[in-house]
Phi, psi and omega in degrees: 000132159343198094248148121230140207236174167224148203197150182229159210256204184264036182247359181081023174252134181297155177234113177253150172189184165214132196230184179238124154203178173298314162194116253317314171322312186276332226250316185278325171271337166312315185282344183283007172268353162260026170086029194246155183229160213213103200257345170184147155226183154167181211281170190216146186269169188067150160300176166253151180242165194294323178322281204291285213293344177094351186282130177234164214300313204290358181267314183292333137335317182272287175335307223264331201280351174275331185297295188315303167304329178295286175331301183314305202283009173093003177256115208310189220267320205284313174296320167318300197264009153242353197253336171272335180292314195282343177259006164299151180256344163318050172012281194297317224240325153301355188264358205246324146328293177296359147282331152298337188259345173293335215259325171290286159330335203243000185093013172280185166266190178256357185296299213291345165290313175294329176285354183283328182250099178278337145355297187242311175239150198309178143299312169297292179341283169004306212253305210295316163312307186286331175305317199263354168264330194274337158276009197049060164226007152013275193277352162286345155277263190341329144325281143322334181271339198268344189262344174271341193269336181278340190285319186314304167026254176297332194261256193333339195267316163256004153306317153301320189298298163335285157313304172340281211297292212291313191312296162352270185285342159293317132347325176259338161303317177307321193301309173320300179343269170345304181298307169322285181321303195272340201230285217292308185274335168319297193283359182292297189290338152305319202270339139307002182232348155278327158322309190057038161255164199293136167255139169278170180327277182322341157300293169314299157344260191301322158316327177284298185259006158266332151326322199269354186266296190313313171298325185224047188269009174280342184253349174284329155291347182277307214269332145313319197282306197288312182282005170307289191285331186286330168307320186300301184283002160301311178296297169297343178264336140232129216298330183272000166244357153277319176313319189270006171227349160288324204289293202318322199297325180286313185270052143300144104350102192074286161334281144042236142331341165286292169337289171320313180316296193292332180291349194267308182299344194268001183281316201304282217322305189286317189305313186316288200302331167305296199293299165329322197272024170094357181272116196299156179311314182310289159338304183274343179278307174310318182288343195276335182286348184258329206279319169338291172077034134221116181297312168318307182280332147323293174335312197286322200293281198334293182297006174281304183291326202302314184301295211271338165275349166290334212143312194297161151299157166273334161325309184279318187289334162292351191262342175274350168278317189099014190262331185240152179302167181281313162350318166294305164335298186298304171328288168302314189279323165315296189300350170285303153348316195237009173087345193245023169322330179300316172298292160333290188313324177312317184283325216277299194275005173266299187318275150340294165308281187349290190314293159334286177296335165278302179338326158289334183272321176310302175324289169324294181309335180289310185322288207305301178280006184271316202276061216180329161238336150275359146300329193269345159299318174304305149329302164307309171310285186305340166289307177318301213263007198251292219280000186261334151320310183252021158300300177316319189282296183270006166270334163290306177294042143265282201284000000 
């Protein structure tokens, strides 16, 4: 059962959290093991969600790589997972520790502790964890998990970059625009009608579309915002239009393609590490579909395995989606061959990063000077459609 308590710690500072017990009794004593004194509880609605607990990936970095050193080093399970509890700074995640180590204490294994909270850990964590107690590699998996998780990481980290970057700086462009539109031609365009001369086309233009950003620069702002959330809720409320826009995300321009990269290193990357850690193909391909986090290629992967569960290889069968170069391919069919798929997969997601990171840098460098001449087109249509009237205007009151 749920909980929520509120509790003060030994510095006398209140503490909220939420925990699973059985009943208050259980609930007071959990928390007092987190170093807590326990001032009110009662059941709480809902599940706790990974959101909400706070956990973030860089705290499960820190777990598997301190656990993985305690174990190594001969320390039984239970003091490892009190010894991770009393040093975490995570409140929520300390409530989440202490519940693992009861659940250990109480005879589960820690696969099956971990599994109490899904919240906080995957399924592949999970499966991975479990894997590595039934070979006795415990901590060589934990190892592994802490070095694919810093890698997600680090992959996530130019996935924003990927997005960000262009979006930025294209935002300051927009802005200028705007400032152009709104501020600038207007009074440009008072001081063209005291002139009284004839405007050419490109004048007329531009006097048309700064009235409309000035009358309705409330809905230009509105309408990215409005169509943002209305696509979001479009996409969760029907699964063939997030299909259809995950497709749209792989066909951007420049973008794309990047896009594609990183989702292929991040299948390689995680497919290795299953597989290495003992988990069969089918198994690490089904787990992979979820990891993608794009339903076409989940879709290409599902449909990869049914083919390697038919019979086929996987070189052919991955090579039958049409997502990886044949280099990649060529990769795969040596390591089904020599026995060394892990190592192929490895190289498959070494490949991919490389690829990913110049591919970033190129962009980046692309960025910065294409929109860097359409601010100067723009500058320029208004300088041309301003000043040339009144090039013009004084060039008659001469003669």
């Amino acid at each position: 059962m749920l909980f929520s308590y509120k509790a003060i710690d030994a510095s006398g500072r209140s503490v909220l959290g939420r925990a699973d017990a059985a009943n208050l009794l259980e609930l007071e004593q959990r928390v007092r093991r987190m170093g807590l004194d326990l001032v009110v509880g009662a059941p709480a609605k809902g599940k706790l969600r990974a959101r909400r607990a706070g956990v973030r990936r860089p705290d499960l970095i820190q777990f598997c790589f301190h656990l993985e050193q305690l174990i190594a080093a001969g320390i039984s399970m239970l003091e490892a997972l009190a010894d991770l509890r009393d040093s975490t700074d995570n409140q929520r995640f300390r409530t989440v520790i202490a519940a693992i180590a009861d659940h250990v204490e109480g005879g589960k294994s820690l696969s099956q502790a971990l599994a109490e909270h899904p919240e906080t850990f995957g399924k592949v964590f999970v499966g991975l964890v479990r894997v590595g107690e039934q070979t006795g590699k415990l901590p060589e998996v934990l190892k592994s998990l802490a070095a694919q998780m810093k890698w997600e990481d680090e992959l996530a980290a130019q996935t924003r970059r990927v997005m960000l970057y262009p979006l930025f700086v294209g935002a300051i462009v927009g802005l200028v625009t705007v400032f152009l539109m709104i501020y600038l031609v207007p009074q440009m365009t008072a001081f063209l009608r005291n002139v009284g001369q004839e405007t050419p086309l490109q004048t007329r233009i531009l006097v048309a579309v700064s009235a409309l950003f000035v009358d309705f620069w409330w809905a230009m702002l509105a309408l990215p915002i409005v169509a943002w959330f209305g696509v979001e809720a479009a996409a969760r409320s029907d699964p063939a239009i997030a299909h259809a826009l995950d497709r749209c995300k792989l066909a951007l321009p420049l973008v794309g393609p990047i896009l594609r990269k990183i989702v292929l290193s991040r299948f390689a990357s995680s497919f290795a590490l299953m597989y290495s850690s003992g988990i069969t193909v089918l198994d690490a391909i089904r787990a992979s579909e979820e990891l993608v986090g794009n339903r076409p290629l989940a879709a290409a992967l599902r449909t990869a395995g049914q083919q390697i569960a038919e019979g086929n290889t996987i070189a052919a069968a991955f090579e039958g989606t049409g997502l990886f170069p044949p280099l990649v391919v060529r990769m795969l069919k040596v390591g089904e061959n020599t026995g060394a798929l892990d190592t192929a997969l490895t190289n498959v997601g070494y490949f991919y990063d490389r690829d990913v990171r110049e591919a970033i840098g190129r962009l980046q460098a692309m960025v910065e000077p294409v929109l860097t001449l359409v601010l100067g087109a723009v500058l320029g249509w208004v300088m041309l459609a301003v000043l040339g009237p009144v090039y013009d205007s004084i060039a008659k009151m001469r003669f």
